[in-house]
C-alpha positions as YAML, in Angstrom:
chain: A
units: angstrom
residues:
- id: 1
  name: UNK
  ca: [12.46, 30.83, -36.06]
- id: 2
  name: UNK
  ca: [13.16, 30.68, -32.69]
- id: 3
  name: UNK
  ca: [16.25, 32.90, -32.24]
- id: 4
  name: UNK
  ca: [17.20, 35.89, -33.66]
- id: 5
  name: UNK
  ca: [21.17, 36.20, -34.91]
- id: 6
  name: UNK
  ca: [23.07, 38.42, -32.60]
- id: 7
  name: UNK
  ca: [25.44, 40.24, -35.13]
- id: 8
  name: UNK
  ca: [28.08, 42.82, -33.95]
- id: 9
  name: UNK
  ca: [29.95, 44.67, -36.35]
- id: 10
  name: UNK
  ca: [33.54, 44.48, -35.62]
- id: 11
  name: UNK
  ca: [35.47, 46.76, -38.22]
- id: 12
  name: UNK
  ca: [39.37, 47.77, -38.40]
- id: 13
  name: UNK
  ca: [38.96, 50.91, -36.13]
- id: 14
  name: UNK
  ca: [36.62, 49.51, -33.18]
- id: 15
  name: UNK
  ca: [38.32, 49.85, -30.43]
- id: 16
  name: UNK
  ca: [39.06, 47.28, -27.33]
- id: 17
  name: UNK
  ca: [36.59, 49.16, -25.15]
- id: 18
  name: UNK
  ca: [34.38, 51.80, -25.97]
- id: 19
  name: UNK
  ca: [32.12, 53.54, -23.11]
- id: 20
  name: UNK
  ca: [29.54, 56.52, -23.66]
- id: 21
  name: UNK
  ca: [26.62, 57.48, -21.09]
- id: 22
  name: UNK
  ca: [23.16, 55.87, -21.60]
- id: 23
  name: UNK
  ca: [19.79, 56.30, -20.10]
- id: 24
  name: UNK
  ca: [20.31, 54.17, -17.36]
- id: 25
  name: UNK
  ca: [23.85, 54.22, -17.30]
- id: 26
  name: UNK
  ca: [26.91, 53.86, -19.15]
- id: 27
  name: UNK
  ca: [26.85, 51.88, -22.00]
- id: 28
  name: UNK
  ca: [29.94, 49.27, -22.78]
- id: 29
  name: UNK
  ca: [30.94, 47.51, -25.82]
- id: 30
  name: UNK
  ca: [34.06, 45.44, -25.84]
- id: 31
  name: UNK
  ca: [35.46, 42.82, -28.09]
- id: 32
  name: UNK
  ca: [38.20, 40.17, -26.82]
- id: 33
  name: UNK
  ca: [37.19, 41.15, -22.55]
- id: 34
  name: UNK
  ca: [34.23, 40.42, -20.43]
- id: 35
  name: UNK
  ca: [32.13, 43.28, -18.65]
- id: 36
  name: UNK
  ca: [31.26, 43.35, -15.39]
- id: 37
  name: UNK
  ca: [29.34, 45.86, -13.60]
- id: 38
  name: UNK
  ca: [29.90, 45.74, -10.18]
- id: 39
  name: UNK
  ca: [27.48, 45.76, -6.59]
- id: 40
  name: UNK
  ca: [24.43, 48.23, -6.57]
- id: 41
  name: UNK
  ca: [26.26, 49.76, -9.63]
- id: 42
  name: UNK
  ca: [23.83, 50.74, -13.10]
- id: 43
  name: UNK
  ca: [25.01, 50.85, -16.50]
- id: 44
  name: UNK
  ca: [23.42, 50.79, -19.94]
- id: 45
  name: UNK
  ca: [23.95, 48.31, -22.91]
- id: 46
  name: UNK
  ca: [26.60, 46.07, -22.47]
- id: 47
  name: UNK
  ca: [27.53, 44.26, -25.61]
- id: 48
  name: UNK
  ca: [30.80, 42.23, -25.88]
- id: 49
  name: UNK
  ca: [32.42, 39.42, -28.51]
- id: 50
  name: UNK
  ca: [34.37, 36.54, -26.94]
- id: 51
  name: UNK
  ca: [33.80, 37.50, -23.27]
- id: 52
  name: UNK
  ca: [31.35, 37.47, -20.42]
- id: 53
  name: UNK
  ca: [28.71, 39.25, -18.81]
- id: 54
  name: UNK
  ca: [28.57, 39.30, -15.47]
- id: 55
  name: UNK
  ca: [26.06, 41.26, -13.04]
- id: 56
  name: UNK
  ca: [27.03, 41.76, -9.64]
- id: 57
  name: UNK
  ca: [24.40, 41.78, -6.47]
- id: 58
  name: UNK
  ca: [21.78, 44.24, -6.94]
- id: 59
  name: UNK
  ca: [23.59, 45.66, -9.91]
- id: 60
  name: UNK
  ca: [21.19, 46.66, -12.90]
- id: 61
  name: UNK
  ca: [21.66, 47.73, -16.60]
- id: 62
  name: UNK
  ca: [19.92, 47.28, -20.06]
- id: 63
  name: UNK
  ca: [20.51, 45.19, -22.83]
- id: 64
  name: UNK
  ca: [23.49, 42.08, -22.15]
- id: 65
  name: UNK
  ca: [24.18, 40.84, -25.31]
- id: 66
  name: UNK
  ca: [27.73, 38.37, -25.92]
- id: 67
  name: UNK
  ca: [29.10, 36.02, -28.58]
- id: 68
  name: UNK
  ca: [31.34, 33.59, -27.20]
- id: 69
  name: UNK
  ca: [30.37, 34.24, -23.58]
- id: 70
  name: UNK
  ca: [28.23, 33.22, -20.73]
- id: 71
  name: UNK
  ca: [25.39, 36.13, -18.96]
- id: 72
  name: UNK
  ca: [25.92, 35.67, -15.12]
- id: 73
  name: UNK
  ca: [23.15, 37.57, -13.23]
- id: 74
  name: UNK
  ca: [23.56, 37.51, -9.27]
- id: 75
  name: UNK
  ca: [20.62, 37.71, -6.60]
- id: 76
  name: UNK
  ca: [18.65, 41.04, -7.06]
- id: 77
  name: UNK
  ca: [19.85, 42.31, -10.08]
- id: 78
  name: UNK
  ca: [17.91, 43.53, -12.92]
- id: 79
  name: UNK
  ca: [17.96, 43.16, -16.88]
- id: 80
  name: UNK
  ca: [15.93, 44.89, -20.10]
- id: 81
  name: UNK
  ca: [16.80, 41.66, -21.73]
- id: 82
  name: UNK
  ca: [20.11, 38.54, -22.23]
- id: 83
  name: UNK
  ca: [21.24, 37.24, -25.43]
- id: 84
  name: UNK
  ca: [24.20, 34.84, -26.15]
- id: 85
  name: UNK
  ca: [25.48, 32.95, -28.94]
- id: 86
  name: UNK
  ca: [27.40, 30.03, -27.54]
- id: 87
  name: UNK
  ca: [27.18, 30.73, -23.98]
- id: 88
  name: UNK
  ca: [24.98, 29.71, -20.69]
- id: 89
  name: UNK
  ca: [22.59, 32.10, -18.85]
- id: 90
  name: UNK
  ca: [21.97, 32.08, -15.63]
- id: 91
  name: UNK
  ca: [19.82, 34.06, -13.32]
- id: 92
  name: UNK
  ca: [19.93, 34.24, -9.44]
- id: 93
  name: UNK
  ca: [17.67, 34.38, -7.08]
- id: 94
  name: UNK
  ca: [14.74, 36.94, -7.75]
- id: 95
  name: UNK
  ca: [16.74, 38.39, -10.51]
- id: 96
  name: UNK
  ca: [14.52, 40.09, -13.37]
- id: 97
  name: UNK
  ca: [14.43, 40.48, -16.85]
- id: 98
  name: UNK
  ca: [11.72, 42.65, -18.19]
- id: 99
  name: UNK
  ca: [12.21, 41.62, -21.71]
- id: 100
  name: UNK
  ca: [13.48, 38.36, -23.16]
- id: 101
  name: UNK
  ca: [16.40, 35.47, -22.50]
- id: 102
  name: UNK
  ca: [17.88, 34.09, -25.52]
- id: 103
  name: UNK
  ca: [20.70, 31.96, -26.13]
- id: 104
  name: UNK
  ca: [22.20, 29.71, -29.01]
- id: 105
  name: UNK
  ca: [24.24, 26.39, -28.34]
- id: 106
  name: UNK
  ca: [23.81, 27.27, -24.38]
- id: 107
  name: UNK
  ca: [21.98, 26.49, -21.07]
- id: 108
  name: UNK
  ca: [19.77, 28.75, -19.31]
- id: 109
  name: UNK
  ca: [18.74, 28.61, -15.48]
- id: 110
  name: UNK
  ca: [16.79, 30.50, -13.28]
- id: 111
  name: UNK
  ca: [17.11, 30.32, -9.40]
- id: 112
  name: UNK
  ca: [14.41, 30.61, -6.75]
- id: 113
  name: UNK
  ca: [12.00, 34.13, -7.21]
- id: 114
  name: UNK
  ca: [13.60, 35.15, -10.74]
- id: 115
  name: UNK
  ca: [11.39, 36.59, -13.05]
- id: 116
  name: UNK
  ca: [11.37, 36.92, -16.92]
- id: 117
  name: UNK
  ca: [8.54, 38.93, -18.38]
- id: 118
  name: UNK
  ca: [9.03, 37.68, -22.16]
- id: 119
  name: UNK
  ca: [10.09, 34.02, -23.40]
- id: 120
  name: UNK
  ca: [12.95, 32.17, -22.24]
- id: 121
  name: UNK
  ca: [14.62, 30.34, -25.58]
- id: 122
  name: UNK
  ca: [17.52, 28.13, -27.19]
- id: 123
  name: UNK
  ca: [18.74, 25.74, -29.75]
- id: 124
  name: UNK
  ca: [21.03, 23.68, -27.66]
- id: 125
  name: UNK
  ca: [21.28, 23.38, -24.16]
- id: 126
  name: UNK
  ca: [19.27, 22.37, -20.77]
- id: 127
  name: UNK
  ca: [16.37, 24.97, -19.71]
- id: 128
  name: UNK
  ca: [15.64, 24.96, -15.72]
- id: 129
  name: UNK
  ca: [13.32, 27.05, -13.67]
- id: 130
  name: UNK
  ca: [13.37, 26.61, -10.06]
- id: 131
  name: UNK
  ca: [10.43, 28.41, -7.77]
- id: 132
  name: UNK
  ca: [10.78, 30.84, -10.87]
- id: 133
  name: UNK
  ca: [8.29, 32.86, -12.90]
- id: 134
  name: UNK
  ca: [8.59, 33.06, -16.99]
- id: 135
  name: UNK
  ca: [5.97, 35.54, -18.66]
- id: 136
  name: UNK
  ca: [5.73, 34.56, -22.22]
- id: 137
  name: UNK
  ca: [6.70, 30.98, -23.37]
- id: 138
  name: UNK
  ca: [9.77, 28.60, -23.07]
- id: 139
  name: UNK
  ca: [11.20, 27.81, -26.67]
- id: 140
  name: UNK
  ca: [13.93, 24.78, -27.55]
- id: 141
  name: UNK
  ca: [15.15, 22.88, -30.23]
- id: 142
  name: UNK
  ca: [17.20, 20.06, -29.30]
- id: 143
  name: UNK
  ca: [17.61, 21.30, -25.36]
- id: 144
  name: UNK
  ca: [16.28, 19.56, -22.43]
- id: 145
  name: UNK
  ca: [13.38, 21.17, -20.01]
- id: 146
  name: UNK
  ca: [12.84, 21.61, -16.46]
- id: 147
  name: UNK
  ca: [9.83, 23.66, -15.40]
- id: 148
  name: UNK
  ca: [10.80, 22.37, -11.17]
- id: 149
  name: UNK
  ca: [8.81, 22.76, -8.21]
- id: 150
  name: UNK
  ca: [6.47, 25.77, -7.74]
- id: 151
  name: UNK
  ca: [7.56, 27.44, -11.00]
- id: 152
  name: UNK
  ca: [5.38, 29.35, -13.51]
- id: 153
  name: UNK
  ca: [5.17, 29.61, -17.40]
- id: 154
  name: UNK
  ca: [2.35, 31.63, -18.48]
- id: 155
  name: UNK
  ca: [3.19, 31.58, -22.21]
- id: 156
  name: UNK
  ca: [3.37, 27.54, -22.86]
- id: 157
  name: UNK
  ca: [6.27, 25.48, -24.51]
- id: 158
  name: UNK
  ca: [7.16, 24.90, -27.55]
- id: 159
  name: UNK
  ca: [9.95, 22.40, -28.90]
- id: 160
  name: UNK
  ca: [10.55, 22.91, -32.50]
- id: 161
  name: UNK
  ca: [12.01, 20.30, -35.09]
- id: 162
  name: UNK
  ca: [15.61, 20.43, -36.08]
- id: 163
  name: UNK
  ca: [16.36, 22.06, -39.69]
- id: 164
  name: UNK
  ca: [19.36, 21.23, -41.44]
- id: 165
  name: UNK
  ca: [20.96, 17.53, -41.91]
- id: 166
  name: UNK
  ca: [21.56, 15.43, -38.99]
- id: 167
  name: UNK
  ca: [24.04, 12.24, -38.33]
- id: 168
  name: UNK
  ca: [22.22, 9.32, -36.58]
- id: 169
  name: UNK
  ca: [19.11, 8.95, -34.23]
- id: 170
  name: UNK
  ca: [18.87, 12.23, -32.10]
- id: 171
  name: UNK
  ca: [18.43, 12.25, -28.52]
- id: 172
  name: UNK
  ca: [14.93, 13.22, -27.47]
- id: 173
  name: UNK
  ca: [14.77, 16.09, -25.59]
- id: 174
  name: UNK
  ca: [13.80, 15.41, -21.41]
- id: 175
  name: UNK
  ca: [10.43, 17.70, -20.79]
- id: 176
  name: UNK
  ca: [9.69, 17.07, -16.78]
- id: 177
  name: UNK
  ca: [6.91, 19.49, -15.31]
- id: 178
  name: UNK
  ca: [7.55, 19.11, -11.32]
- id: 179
  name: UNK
  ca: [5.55, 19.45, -8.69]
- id: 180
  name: UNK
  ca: [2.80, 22.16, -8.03]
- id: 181
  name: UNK
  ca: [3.88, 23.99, -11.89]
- id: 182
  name: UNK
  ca: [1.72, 25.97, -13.72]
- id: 183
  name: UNK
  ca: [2.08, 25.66, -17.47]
- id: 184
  name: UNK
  ca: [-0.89, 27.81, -18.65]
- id: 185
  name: UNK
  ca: [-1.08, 27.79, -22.55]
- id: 186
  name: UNK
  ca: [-0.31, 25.19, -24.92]
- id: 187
  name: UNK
  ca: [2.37, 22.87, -24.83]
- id: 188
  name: UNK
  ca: [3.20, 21.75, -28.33]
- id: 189
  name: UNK
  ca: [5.90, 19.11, -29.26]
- id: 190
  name: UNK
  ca: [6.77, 18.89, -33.26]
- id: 191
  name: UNK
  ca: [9.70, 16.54, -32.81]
- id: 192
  name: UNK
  ca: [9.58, 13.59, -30.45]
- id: 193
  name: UNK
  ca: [10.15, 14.41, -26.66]
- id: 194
  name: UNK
  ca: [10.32, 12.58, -23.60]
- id: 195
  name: UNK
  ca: [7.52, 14.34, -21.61]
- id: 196
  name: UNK
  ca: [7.13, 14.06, -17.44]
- id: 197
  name: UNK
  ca: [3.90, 15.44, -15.65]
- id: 198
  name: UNK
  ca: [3.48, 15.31, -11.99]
- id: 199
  name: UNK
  ca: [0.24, 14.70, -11.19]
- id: 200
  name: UNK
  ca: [0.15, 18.07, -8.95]
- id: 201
  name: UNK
  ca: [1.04, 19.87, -11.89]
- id: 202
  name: UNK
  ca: [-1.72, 21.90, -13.96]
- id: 203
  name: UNK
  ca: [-0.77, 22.52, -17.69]
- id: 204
  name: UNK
  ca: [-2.74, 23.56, -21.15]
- id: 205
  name: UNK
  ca: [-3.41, 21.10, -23.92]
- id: 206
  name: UNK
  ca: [-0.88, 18.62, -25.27]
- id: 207
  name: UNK
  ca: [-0.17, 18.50, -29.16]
- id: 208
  name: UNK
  ca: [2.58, 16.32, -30.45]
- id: 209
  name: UNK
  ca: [3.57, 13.97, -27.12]
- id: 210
  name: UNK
  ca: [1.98, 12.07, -24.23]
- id: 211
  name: UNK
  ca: [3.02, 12.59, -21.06]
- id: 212
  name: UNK
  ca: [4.20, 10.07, -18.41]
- id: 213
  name: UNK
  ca: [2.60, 10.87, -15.56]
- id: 214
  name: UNK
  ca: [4.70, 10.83, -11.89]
- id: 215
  name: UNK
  ca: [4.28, 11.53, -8.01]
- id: 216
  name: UNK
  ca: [6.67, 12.66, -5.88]
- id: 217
  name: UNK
  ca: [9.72, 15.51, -6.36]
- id: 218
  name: UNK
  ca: [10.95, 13.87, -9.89]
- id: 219
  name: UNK
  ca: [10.45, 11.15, -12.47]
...
């Protein structure tokens, strides 16, 4: 099982907004309203139904979790971990997350020097790491992958096969390994993939797919 199902308990007397202190900061929950903790400000869990996330420039806090919403992390900010159900996640530029980045039914990016120290993981949606570090593995269903130029997973990738019934042939997801990446672990495919190596890339063993090999910046 790839993801784990965010749940939030939303009963009669929860209230729009509710803030108490935490250990790094305050800690928000909101339901219908997005959070947003502003520049070089801290806060603690922020946890929110049918609105955003959003992390201003070296602005830090703890857990992110949303339903219905997209995590934005900007440059220099700092996360304990980011999980969505049916939004993107996006990190900027050397932006950290200690723990893990999770999202259902949405894309996740990471910009130039961002670094996530667990896995990086969806059902749906494009995965792209650009000049970017992940520390455990990157984990997809149906989504496409982009480990680009210079980037590093230390924890393999794994693309699982779809449960449930499906309508028609699926697409295959797009695996491309760029440039000068480091995959280290395995790579394992249990659901047919479209896989792109460059040939200055070094990766673990293959299981499932073989790769297309390619020179120069893309396939």
């Amino acid at each position: 099982m790839i993801m784990r199902t965010l749940a939030f308990a939303v009963c009669a007397t929860f209230a729009a907004a509710a803030v108490q202190a935490g250990p790094t900061g305050p800690d928000i929950d909101k339901v219908n309203g997005s959070i947003r903790v502003d520049e070089g400000q801290a806060a603690g869990d922020l946890e929110t139904v049918n609105g955003s996330i959003l992390l201003r420039t070296h602005a830090r806090a703890d857990s992110a979790d949303t339903v219905n919403g997209s995590i934005e992390m900007d440059d220099d900010t700092e996360l304990k971990s980011a999980e969505t159900v049916n939004g993107a996640i996006s990190l900027g530029q050397r932006a950290r997350v200690r723990d893990s980045v999770e999202s259902v039914n949405g894309s996740i990016s990471l910009d130039r020097g961002a670094d996530v120290g667990g896995k990086v993981s969806n059902v749906n949606g494009r995965i792209r790491i650009d000049a970017a570090r992940v520390g455990g593995s990157i984990e997809t269903v149906a989504g496409d992958i982009e480990v680009a130029s210079g980037s590093r997973v230390e924890g393999g990738i794994l693309v699982e096969k779809p449960s449930g019934w499906s309508w028609g042939k699926q697409k295959n997801p797009r695996i491309v390994i760029g440039p000068d990446a480091v995959v280290q672990g395995r790579l394992v495919f249990h659901r047919d993939v479209d896989l792109f190596v460059s040939s200055s890339a070094k990766i673990g063993a293959i299981e499932g797919a073989t790769p297309t090999m390619f020179s120069g910046a893309t396939p």
